[in-house]
Backbone as CSV, one residue per row, in Angstrom:
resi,resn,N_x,N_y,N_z,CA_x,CA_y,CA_z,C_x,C_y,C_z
1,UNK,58.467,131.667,17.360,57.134,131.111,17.307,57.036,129.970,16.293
2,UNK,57.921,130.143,15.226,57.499,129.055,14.002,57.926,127.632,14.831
3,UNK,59.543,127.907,15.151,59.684,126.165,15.291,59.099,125.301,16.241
4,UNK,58.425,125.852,17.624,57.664,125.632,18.578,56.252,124.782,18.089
5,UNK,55.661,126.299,16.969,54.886,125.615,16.666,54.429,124.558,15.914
6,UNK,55.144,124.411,14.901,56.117,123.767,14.008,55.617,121.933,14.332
7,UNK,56.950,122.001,16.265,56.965,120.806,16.583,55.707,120.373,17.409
8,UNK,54.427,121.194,17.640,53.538,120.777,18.108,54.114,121.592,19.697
9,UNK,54.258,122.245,19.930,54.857,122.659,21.662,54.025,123.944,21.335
10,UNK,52.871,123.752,23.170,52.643,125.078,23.325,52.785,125.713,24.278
11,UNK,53.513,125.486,25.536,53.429,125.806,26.460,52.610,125.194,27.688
12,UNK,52.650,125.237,28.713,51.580,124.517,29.917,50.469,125.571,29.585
13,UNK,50.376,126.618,29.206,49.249,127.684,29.227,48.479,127.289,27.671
14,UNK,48.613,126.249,26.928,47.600,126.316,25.516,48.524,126.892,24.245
15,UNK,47.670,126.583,23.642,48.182,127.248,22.260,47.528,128.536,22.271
16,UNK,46.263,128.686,22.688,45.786,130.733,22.530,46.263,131.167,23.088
17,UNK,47.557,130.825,24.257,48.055,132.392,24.949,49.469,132.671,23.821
18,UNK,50.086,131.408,23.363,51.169,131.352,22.578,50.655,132.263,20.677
19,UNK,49.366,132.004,20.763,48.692,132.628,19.324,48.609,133.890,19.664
20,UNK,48.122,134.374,20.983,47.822,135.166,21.225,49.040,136.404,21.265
21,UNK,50.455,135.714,21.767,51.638,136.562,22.112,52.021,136.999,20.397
22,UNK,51.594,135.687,19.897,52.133,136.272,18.626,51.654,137.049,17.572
23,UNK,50.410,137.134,17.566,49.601,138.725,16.783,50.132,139.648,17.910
24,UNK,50.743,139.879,19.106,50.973,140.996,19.519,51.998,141.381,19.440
25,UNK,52.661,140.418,19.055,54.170,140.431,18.951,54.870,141.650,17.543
26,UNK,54.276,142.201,16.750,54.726,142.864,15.941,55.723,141.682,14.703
27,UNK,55.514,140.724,15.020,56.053,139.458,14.060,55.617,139.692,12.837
28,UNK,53.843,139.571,12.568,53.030,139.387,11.861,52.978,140.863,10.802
29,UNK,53.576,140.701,9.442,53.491,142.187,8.756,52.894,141.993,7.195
30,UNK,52.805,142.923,7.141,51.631,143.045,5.751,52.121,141.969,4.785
31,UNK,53.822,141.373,4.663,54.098,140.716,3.671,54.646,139.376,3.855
32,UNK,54.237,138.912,5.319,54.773,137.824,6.019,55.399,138.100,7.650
33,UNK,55.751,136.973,8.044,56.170,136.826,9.240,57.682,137.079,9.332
34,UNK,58.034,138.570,10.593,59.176,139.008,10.571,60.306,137.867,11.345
35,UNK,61.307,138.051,11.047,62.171,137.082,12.600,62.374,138.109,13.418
36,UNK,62.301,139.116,13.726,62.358,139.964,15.041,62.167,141.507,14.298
37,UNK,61.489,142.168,15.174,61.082,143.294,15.257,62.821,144.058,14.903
38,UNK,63.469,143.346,15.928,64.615,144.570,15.568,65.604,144.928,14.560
39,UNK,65.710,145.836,13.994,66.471,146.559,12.689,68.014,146.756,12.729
40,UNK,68.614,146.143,12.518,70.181,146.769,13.020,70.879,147.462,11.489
41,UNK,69.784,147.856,10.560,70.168,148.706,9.569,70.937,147.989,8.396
42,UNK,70.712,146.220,8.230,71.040,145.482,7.422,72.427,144.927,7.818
43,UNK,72.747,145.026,9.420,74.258,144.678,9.580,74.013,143.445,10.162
44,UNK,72.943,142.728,9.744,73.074,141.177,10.074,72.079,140.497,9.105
45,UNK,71.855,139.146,8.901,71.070,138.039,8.440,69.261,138.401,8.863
46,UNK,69.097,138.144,10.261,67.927,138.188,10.304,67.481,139.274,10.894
47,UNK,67.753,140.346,10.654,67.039,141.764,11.335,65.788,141.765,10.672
48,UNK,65.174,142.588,11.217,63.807,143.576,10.562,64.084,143.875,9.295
49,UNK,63.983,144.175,8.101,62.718,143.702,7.499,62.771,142.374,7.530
50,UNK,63.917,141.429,7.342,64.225,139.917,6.345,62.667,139.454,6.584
51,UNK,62.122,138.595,6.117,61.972,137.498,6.323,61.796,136.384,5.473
52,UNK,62.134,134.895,6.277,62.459,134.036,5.322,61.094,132.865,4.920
53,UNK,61.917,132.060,4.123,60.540,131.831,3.631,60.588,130.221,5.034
54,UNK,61.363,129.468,5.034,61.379,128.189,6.071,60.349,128.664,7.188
55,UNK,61.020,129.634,7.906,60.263,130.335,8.726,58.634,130.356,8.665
56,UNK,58.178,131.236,7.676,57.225,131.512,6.822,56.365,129.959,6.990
57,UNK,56.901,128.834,6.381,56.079,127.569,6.454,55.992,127.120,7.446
58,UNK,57.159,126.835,8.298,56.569,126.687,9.736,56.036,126.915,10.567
59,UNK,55.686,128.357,10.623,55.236,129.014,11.201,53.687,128.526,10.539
60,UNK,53.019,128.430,9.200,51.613,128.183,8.806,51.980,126.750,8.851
61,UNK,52.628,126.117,9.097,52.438,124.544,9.159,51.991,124.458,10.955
62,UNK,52.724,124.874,11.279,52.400,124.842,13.099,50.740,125.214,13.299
63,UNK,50.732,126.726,12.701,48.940,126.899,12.729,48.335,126.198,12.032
64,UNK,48.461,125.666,11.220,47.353,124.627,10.896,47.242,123.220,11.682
65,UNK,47.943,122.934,12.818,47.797,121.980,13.827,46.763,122.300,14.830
66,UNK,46.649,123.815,14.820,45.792,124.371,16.118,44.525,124.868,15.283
67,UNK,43.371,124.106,17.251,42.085,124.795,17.069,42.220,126.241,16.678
68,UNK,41.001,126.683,15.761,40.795,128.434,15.594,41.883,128.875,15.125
69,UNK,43.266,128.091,14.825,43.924,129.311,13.917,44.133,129.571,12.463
70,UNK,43.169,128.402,11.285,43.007,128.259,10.261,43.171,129.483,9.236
71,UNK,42.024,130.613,9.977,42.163,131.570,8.864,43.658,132.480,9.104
72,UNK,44.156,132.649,10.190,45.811,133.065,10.513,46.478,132.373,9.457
73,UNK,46.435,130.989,9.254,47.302,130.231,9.049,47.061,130.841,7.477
74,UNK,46.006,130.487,6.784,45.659,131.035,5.394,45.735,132.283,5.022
75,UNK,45.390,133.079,5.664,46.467,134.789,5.585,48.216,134.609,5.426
76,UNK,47.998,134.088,6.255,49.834,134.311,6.095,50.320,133.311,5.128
77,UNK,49.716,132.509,4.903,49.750,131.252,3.315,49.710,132.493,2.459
78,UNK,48.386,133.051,2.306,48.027,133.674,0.734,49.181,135.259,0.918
79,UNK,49.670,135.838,1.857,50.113,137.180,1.935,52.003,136.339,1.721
80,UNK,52.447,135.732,2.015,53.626,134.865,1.694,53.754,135.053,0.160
81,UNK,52.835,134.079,-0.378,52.813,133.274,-1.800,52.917,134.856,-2.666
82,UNK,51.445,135.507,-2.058,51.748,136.844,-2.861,53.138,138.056,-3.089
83,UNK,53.611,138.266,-1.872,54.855,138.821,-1.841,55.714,138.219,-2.388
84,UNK,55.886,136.683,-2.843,57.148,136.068,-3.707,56.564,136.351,-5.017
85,UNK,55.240,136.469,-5.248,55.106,136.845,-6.605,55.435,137.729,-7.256
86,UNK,55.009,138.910,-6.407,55.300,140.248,-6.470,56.438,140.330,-6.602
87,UNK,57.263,139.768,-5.948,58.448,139.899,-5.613,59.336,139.305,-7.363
88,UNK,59.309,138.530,-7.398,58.882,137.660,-9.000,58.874,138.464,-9.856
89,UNK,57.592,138.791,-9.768,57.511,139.991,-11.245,58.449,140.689,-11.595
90,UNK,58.752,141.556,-10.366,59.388,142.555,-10.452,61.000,142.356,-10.434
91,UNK,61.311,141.245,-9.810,62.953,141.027,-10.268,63.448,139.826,-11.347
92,UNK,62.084,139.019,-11.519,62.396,137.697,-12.827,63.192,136.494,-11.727
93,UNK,63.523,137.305,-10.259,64.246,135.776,-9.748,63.282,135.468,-7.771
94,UNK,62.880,134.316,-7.791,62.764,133.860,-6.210,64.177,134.540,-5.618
95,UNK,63.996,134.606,-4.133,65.075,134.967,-3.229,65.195,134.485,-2.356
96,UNK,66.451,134.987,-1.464,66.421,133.532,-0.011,65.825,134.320,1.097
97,UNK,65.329,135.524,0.889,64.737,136.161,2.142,64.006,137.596,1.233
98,UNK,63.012,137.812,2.000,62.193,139.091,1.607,61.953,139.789,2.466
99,UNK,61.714,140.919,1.987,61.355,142.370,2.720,59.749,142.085,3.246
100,UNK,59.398,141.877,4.370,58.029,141.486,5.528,57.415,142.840,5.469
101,UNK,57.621,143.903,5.189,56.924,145.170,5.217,56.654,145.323,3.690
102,UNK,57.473,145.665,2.735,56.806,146.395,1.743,56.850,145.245,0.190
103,UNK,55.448,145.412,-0.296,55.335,144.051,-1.246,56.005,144.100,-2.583
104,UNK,57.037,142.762,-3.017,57.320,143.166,-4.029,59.148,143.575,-4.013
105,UNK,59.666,143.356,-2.821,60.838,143.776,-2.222,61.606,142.702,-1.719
106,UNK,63.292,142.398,-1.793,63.400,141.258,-1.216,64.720,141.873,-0.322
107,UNK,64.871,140.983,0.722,65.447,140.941,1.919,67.307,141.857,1.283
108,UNK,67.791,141.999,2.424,69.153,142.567,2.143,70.150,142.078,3.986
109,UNK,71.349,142.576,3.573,72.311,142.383,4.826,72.247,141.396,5.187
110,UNK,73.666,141.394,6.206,74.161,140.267,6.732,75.479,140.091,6.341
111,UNK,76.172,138.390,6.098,77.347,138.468,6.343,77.401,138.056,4.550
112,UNK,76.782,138.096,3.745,77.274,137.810,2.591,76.045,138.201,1.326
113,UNK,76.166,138.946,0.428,75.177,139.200,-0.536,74.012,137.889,-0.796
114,UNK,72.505,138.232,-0.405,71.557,138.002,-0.378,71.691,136.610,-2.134
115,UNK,70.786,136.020,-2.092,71.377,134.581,-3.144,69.850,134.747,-3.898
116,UNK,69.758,134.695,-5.190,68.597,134.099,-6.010,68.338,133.107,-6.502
117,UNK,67.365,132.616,-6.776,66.265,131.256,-7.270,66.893,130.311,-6.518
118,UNK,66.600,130.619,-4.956,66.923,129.912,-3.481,66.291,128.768,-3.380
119,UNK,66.876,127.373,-3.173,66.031,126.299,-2.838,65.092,126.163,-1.772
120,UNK,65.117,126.768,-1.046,64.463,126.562,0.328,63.093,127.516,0.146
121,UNK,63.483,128.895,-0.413,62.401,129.545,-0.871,61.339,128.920,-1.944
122,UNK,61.807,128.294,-2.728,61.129,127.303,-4.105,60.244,126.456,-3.504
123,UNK,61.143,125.532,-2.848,60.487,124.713,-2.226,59.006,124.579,-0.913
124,UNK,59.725,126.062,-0.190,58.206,126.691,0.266,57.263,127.028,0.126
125,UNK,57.219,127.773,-1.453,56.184,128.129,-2.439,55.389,127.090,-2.578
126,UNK,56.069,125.801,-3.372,55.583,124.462,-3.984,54.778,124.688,-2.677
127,UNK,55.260,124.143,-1.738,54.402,123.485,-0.305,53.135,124.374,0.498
128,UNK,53.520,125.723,-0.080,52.085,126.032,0.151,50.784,126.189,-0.758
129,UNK,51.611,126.213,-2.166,50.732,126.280,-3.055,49.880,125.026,-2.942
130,UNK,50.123,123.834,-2.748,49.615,122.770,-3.017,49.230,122.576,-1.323
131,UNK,48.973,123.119,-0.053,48.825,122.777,0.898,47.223,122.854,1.080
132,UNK,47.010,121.518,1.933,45.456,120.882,1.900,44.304,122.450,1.687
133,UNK,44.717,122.954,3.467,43.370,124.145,3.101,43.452,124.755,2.303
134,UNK,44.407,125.231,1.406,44.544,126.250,0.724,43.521,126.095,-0.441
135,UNK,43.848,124.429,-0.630,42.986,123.895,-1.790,41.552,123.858,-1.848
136,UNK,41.852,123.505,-0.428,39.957,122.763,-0.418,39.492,123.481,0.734
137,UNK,39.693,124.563,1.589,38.701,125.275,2.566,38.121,126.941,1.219
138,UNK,36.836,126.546,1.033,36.437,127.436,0.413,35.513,128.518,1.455
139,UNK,35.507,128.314,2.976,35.022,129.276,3.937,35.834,130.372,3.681
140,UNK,36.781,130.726,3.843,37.875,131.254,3.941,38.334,132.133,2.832
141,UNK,37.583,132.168,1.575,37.463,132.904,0.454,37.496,133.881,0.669
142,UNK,36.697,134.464,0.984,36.387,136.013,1.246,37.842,136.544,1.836
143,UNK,37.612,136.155,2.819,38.591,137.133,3.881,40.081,136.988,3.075
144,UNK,40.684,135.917,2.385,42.041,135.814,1.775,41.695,136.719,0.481
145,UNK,40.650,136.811,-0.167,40.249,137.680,-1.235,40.582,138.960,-1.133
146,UNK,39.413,139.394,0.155,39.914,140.976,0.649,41.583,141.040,1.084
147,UNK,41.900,140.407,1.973,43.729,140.816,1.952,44.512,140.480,0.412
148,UNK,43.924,139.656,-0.118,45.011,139.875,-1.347,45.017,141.162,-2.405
149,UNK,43.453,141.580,-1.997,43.683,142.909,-2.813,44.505,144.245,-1.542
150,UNK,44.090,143.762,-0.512,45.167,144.760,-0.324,46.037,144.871,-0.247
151,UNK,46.715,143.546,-0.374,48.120,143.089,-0.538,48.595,144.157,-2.343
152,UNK,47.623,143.897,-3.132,47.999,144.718,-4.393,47.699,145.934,-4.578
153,UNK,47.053,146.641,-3.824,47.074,147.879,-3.308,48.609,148.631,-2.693
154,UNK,49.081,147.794,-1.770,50.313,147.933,-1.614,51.359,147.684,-2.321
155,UNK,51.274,146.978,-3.122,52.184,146.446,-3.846,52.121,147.555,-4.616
156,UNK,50.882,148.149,-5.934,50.644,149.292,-6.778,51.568,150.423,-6.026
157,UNK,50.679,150.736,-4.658,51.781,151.749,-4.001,53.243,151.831,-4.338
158,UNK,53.294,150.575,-3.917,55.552,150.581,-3.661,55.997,150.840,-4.822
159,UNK,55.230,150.180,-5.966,55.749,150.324,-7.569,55.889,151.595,-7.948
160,UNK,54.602,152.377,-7.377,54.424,153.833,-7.891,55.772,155.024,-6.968
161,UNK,55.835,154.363,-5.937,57.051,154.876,-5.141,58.763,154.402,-5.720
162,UNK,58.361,153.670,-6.152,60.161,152.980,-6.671,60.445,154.071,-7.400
163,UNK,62.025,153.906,-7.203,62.686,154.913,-8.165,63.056,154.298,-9.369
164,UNK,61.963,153.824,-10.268,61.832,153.726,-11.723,61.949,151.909,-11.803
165,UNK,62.336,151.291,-13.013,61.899,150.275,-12.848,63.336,148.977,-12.089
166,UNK,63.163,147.924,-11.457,63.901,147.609,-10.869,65.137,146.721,-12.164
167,UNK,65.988,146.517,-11.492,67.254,145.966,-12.848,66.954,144.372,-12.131
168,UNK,67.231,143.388,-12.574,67.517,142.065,-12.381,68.571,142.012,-11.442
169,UNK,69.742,142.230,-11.878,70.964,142.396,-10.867,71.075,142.933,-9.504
170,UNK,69.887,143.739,-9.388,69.764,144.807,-8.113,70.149,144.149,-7.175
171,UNK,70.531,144.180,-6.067,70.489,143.651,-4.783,70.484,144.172,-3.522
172,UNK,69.937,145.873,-3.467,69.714,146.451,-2.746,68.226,146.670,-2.162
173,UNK,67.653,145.540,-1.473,66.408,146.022,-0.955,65.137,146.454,-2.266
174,UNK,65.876,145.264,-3.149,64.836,145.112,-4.308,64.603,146.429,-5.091
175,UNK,65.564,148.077,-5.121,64.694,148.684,-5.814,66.538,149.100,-6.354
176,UNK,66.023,150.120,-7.676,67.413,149.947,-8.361,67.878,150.910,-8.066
């Protein structure tokens, strides 16, 4: 869905049936946008949980091209930014992929140990932090307000669930 939308392509059917496939799609998760639903138990790059951050911007750069998908686009802006924070706190380093389900967690598996204070991730942050609506649509308050607290609701959760506090070095699915 990101690079499609990305390049402006929606299909002969519109951009709402293509918006539409994709809230149904199980893509969309409490801590960002997955690359596929499916899990192969960390024996590849982009399984279930990863997700990355490129992805992540293209995917809200594409919705912010389309009618009606502004506040999508700003959810998944403010639930992004928050999970690298979280994510932040709790390990002292950015990563090149994060855990899309639980906040505060960063990505694992594949063909080579997961990399910290990732350029591509950095650079995504910058670009949404400073991205137009984020700045200047103040409609949109509320509703990014209410998900960011429940974004820290979850986050409180996972902390209170970790098995104690995380090490810097960790590289297992963010917990030590």
């Amino acid at each position: 869905y990101a690079a499609p939308l990305w390049a402006g392509l929606s299909g002969p059917k519109g951009s709402e049936v293509v918006v539409n496939s994709l809230k149904r799609s199980g893509l969309l998760a409490l801590c960002g946008a997955s690359t596929t639903t499916a899990d192969s138990g960390g024996r590849t790059q982009w399984d279930a949980p990863n997700a990355w951050s490129p992805m992540n911007s293209m995917l809200i750069d594409g919705l912010d091209k389309l009618d009606g998908t502004k506040a999508l686009a700003d959810c998944l802006c403010e639930t992004w930014l928050r999970n690298n924070f979280i994510t932040w706190q709790r390990t002292g380093f950015m990563h090149e992929k994060y855990d899309c389900f639980q906040p505060g967690r960063f990505g694992a598996g594949g063909e080579y140990e997961p990399q910290v204070g990732f350029g591509w991730t950095n650079g995504a942050a910058l670009c949404l932090l400073v991205r137009q609506p984020r700045i200047a649509n103040k409609a949109n308050y509320k509703m990014v307000s209410k998900h960011r607290q429940d974004v820290k609701k979850e986050a409180r959760k996972s902390q209170i669930l970790a098995d104690g506090p995380v090490r810097r070095t960790s590289m297992s699915r963010g917990v030590s």
